[in-house]
C-alpha positions as CSV (number, residue, x, y, z in Angstrom):
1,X,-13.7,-16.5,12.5
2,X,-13.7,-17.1,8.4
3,X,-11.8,-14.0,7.2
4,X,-11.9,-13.2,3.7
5,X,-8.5,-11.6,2.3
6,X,-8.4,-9.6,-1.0
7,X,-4.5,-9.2,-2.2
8,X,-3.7,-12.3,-2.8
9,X,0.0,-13.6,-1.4
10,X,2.0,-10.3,-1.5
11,X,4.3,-8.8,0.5
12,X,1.2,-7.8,3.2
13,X,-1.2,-10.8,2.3
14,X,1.1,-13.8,2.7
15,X,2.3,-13.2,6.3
16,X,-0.9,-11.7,7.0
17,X,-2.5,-14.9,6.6
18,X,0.3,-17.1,8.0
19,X,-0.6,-14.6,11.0
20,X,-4.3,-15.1,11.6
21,X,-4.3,-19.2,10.6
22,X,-1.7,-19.0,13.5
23,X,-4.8,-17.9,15.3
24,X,-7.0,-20.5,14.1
25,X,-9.1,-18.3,12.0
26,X,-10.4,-19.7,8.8
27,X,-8.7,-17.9,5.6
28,X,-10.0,-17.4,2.5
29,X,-7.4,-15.8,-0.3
30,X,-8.8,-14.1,-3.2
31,X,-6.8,-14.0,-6.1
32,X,-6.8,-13.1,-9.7
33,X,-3.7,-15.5,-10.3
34,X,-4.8,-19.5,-11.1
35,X,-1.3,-20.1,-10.2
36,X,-1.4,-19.3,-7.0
37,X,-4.0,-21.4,-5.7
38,X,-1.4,-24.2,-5.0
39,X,0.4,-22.1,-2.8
40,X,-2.7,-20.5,-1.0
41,X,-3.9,-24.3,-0.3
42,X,-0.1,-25.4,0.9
43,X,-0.6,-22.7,3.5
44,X,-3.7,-24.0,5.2
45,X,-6.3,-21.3,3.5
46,X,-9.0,-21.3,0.9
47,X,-8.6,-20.0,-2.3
48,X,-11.0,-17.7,-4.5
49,X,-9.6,-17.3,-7.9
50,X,-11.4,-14.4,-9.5
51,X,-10.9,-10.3,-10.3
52,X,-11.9,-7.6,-8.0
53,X,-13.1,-6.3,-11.3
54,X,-16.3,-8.8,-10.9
55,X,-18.5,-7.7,-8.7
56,X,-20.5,-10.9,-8.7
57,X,-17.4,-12.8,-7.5
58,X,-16.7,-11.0,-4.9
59,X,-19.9,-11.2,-3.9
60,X,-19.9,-15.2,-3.7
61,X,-16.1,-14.8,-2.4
62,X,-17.4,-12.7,0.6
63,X,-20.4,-14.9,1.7
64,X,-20.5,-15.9,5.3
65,X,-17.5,-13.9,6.5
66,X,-17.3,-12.6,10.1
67,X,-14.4,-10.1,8.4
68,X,-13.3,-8.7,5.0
69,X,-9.9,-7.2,4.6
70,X,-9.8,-5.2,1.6
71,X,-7.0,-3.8,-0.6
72,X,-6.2,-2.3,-4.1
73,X,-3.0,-1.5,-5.9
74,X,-2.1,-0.2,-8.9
75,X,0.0,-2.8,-10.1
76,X,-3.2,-4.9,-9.7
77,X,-4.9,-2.6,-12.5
78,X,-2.3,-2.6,-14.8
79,X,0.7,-1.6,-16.7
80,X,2.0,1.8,-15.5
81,X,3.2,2.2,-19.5
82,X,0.0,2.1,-20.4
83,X,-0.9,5.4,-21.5
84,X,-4.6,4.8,-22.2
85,X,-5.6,3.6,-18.4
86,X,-7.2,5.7,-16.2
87,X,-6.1,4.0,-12.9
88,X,-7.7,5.9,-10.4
89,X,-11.0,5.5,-12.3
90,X,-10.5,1.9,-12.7
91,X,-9.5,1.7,-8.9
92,X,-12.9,3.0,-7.6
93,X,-14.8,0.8,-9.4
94,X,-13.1,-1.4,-7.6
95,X,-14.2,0.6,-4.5
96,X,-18.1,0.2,-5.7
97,X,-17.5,-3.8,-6.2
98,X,-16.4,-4.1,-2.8
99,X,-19.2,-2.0,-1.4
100,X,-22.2,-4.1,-3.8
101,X,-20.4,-7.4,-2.3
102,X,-20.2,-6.0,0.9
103,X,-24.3,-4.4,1.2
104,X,-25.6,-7.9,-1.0
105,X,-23.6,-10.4,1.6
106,X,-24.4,-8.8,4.7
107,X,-20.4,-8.8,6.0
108,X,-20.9,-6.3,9.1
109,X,-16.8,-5.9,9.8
110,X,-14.5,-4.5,7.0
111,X,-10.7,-4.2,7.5
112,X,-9.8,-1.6,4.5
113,X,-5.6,-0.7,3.8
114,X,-6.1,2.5,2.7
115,X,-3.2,5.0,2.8
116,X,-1.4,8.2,4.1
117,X,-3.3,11.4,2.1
118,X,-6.6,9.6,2.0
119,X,-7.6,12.4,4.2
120,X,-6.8,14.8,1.6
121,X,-9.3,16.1,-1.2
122,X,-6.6,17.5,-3.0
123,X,-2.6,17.9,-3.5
124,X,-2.3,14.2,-3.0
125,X,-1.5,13.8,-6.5
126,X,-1.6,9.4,-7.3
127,X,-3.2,9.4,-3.1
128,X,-6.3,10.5,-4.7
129,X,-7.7,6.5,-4.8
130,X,-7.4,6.1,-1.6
131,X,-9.3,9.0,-0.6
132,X,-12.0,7.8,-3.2
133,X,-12.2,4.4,-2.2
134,X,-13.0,5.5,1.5
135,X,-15.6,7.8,0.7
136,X,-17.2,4.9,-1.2
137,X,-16.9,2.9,1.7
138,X,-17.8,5.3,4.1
139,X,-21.5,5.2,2.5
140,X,-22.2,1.3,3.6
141,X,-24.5,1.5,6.5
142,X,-24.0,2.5,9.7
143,X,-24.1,-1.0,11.0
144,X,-21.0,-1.8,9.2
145,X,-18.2,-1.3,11.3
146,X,-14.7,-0.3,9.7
147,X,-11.1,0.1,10.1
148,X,-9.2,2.3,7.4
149,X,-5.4,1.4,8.2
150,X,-3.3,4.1,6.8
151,X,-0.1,2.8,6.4
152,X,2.4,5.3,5.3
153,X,5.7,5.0,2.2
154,X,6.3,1.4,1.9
155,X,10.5,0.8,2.0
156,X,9.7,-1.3,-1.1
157,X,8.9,1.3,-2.7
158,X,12.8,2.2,-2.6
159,X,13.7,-0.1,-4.5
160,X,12.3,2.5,-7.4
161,X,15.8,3.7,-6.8
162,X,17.7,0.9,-8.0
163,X,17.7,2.1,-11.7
164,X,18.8,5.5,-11.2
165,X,21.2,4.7,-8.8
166,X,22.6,2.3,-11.2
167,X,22.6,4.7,-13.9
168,X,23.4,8.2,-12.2
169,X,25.1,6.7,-9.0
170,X,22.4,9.2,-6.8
171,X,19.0,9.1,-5.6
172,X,17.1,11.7,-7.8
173,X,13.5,12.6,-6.5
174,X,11.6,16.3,-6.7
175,X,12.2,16.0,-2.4
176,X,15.0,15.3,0.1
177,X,16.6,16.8,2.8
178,X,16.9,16.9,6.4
179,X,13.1,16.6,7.4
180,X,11.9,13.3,8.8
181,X,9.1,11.5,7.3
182,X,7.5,8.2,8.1
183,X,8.0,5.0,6.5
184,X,7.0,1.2,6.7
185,X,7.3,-2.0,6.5
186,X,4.8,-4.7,5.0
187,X,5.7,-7.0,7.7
188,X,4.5,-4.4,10.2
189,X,1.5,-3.5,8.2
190,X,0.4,-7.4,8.1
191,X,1.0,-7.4,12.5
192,X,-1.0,-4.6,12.7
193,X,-4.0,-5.8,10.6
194,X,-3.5,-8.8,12.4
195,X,-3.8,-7.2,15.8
196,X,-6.9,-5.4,14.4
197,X,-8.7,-8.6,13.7
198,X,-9.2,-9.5,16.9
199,X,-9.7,-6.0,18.2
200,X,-13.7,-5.8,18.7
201,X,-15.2,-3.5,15.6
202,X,-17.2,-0.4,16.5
203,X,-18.3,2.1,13.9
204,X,-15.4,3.9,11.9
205,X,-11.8,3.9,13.0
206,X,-8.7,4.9,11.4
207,X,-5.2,3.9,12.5
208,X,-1.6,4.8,10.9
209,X,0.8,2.2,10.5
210,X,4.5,3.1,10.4
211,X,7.7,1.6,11.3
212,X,10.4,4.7,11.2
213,X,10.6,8.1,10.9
214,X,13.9,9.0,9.3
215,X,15.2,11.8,6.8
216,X,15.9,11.2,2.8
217,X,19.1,12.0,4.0
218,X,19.4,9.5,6.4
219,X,17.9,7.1,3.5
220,X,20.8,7.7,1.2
221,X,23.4,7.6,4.2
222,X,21.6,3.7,5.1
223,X,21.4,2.4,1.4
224,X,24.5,4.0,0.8
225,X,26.3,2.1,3.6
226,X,24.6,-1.1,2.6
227,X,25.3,-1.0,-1.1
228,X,28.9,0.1,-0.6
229,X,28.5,3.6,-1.6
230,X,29.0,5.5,1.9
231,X,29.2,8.9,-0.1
232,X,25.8,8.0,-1.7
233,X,23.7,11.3,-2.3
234,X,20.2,12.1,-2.5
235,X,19.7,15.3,-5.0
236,X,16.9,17.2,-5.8
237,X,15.3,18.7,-9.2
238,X,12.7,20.4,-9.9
239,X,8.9,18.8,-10.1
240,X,8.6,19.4,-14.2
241,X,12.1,17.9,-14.6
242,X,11.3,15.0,-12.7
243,X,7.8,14.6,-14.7
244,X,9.9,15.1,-18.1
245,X,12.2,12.5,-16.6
246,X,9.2,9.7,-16.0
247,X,7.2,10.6,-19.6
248,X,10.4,10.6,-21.5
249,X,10.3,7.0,-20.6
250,X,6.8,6.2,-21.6
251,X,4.5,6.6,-18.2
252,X,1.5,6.4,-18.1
253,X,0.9,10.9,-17.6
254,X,-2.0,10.3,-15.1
255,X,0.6,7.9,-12.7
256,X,3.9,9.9,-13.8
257,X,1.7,13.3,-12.9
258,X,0.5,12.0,-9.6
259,X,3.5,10.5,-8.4
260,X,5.5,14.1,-9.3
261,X,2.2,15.7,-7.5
262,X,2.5,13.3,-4.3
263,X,6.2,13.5,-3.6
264,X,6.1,17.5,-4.1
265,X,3.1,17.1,-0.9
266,X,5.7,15.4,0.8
267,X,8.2,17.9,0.7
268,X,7.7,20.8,3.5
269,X,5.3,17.8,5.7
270,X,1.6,18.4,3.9
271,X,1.0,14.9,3.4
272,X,2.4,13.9,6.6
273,X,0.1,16.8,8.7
274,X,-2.8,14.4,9.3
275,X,-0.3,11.1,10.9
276,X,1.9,13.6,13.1
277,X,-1.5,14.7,14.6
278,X,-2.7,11.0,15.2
279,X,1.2,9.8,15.6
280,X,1.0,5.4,15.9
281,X,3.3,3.9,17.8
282,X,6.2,2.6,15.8
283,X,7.0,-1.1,14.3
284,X,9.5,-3.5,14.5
285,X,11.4,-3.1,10.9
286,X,13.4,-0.4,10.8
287,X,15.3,1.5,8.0
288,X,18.6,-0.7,8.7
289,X,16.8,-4.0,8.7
290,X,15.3,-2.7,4.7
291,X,18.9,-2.2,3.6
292,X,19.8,-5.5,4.0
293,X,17.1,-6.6,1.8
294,X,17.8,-3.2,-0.5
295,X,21.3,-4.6,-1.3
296,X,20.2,-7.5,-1.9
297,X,18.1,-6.1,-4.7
298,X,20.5,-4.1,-5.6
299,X,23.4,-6.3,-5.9
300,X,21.1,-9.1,-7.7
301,X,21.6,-7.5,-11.7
């Protein structure tokens, strides 16, 4: 099948599309980075170098694909220092691109990495794009059929951590304890998408992607234990401290608001109500295979 991937060669996209040329489907990699056409090539895909800003790109990008995977990020809108972006604006115009490509080309299968809290109207705080960028979606015709894989927390998003750790010798987050909450790796995200693919496509599904469901104290006792802090804790403040914390730095308020906003939904389980009801079966990567690559990080500066 020719399979158009948005994403470019990040930590989903690149063994994502190792995966399915494995398969012998032909790729195409949209990307917003010139430089990274070499390496798309080297891999056996096609490259589309263009912004998902551009609707008119994407619309040639998406021609005469049996499947469109689609993806946005916020690193992919810009700077979280910049204080004059509205990012969750800016993502769901990104939301209304891929639907104009998606009606003008005729694509009938869409593969969309939403998130965890894209169920939610409200309380998800940063989530809220997600949620946005399906209902968008959700109003392509019936015809269309289309996946909305919710992963949950990336690991990689740990490695947030690092500068704190290094600074304050603790994890410091507006959450913790003994609760356990699901997280994920991009390498189980990318089998899963994979498996989707050749999975037949019939009206709307969702499916949550995670690889392990472990504490934030379990977290800190793992990291800990790889970084060579076994007595590593993870403490908790308050949600305006945290928020003082992030603007005294220069965020962006709108992502340093809905970050403080999402983790507070995660303490107490609201975020998490939706995947425990429709509970996925777990991946391979587990919390002790990320802190190898955590200390790594870690250790690098």
């Amino acid at each position: 099948m020719n399979i158009v991937l948005t994403g470019s060669l990040g930590n989903i996209g690149k063994p994502l599309a190792k995966a399915l040329l494995q398969k012998g489907h032909s790729i195409t990699v949209i990307s917003s980075n010139a430089d990274r056409q070499q390496e798309i090539e080297s891999l056996g895909a096609k490259a589309a170098i263009g912004s998902m800003h551009d609707a008119a790109f994407l619309t040639a990008a998406f021609k005469g694909a049996d499947i469109v995977y689609l993806m946005e990020t916020l690193e992919a809108v810009g700077n979280f220092f910049d204080k004059q972006l509205d990012f969750i604006a800016a993502i769901s115009q990104i939301g209304r691109n891929y639907k104009q490509a998606i009606e003008q080309t005729g694509v009938k299968q869409v593969i969309h990495l939403s998130s965890i809290g894209a169920h939610m109207d409200k309380g998800n705080g940063i989530l809220a794009f997600h949620h946005n960028v399906e209902n968008i979606l959700q109003q392509l015709p019936g015809d269309v059929a289309i996946k909305f894989m919710r992963p949950v927390g990336f690991y990689t998003n740990m490695f947030s951590f690092v500068r704190g750790l290094k600074a304050k010798g603790a994890i410091v987050q507006n959450w913790g304890g003994d609760d356990k909450e699901p997280w994920v790796s991009p390498l189980d995200i990318a089998t899963v998408i994979a498996e989707e693919v050749e999975t037949p496509f019939e009206g709307r599904k969702i499916r949550y992607i995670a690889s392990d469901e472990v504490s934030p104290n379990e977290i800190a006792a793992a990291l800990g234990d790889a970084i060579g802090k076994p007595d590593l804790a993870w403490q908790v403040i308050p949600d305006d401290q945290l928020l003082e914390n992030w603007l005294a730095i220069g965020m962006n308020p709108q992502i340093a608001n809905g970050f403080m906003e999402m983790q507070a939904s995660m303490r107490g389980g609201v975020l998490y109500e939706d995947y425990f009801r429709h509970r996925p079966t777990l991946g391979k990567v587990k919390l002790t295979d990320f802190a190898k690559d955590f200390a790594a990080v870690y250790n690098k500066d």
